[in-house]
C-alpha positions in Angstrom: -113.6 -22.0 9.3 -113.1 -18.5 7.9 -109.7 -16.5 8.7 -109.1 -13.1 8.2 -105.3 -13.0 7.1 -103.6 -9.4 7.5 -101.9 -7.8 4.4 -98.1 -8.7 5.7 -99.5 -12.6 5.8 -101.2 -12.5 2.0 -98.1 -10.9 0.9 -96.1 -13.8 2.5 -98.2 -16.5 0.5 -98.6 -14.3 -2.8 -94.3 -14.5 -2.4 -94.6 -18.2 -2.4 -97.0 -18.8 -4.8 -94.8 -16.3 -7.2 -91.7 -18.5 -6.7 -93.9 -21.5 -8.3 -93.1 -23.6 -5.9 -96.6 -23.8 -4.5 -99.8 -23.8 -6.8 -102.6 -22.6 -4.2 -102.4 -20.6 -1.2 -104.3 -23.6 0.5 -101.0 -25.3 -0.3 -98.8 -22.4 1.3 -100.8 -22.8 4.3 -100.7 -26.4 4.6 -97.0 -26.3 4.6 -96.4 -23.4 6.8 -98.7 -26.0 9.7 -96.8 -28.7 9.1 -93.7 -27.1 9.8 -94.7 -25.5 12.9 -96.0 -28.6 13.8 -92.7 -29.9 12.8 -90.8 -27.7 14.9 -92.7 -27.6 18.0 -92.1 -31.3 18.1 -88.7 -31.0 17.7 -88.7 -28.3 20.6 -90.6 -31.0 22.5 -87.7 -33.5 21.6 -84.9 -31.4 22.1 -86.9 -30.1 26.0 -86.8 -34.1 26.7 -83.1 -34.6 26.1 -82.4 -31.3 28.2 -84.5 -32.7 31.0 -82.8 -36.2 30.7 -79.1 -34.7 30.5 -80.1 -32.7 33.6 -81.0 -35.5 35.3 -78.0 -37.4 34.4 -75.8 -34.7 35.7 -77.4 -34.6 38.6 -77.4 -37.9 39.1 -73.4 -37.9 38.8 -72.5 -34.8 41.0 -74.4 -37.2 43.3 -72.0 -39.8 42.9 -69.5 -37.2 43.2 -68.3 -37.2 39.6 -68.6 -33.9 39.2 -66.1 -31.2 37.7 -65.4 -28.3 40.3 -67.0 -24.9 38.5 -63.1 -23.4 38.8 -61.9 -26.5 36.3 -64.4 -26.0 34.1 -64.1 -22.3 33.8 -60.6 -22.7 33.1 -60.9 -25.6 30.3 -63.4 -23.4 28.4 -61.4 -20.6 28.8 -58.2 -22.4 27.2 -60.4 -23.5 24.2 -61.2 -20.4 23.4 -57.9 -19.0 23.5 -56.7 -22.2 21.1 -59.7 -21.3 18.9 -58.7 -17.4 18.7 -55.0 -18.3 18.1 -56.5 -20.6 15.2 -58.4 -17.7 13.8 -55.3 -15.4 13.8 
């Protein structure tokens, strides 16, 4: 497979390969793959727990354990007038 990289992307990998900490741009690269593999799987995770906390809170404002949206309002509002105070 042949790619075509633009001069913004060379420039990228000539950067890396001037810190020393990679020895080949094949190297760059590689890494630069593994973390988007990396991080699409953690997005994959992290979409997973969502979808199971959503379904748990669904799941208890059907057992009517639910806060009213007031309450909650209020409680977020009071921590961050505590936090603010904290600040000053």
């Amino acid at each position: 497979m042949n790619i075509t990289l633009s001069p913004e992307q060379m420039e990228l990998i000539e950067a890396q390969l001037a810190q020393g900490q990679f020895s080949s741009p094949s190297e760059v690269i590689t890494k630069a793959l593994q973390t988007l593999a990396q991080t699409q799987q953690k997005y994959r995770e992290w979409v997973e727990e969502l979808r199971f906390s959503i379904e748990e809170a669904e799941a208890e404002l059907s057992r009517g354990e639910g806060i009213p949206l007031e309450a909650v309002c209020e409680q977020l509002q009071e921590k961050f007038r505590k936090a603010r105070e904290v600040q000053e």
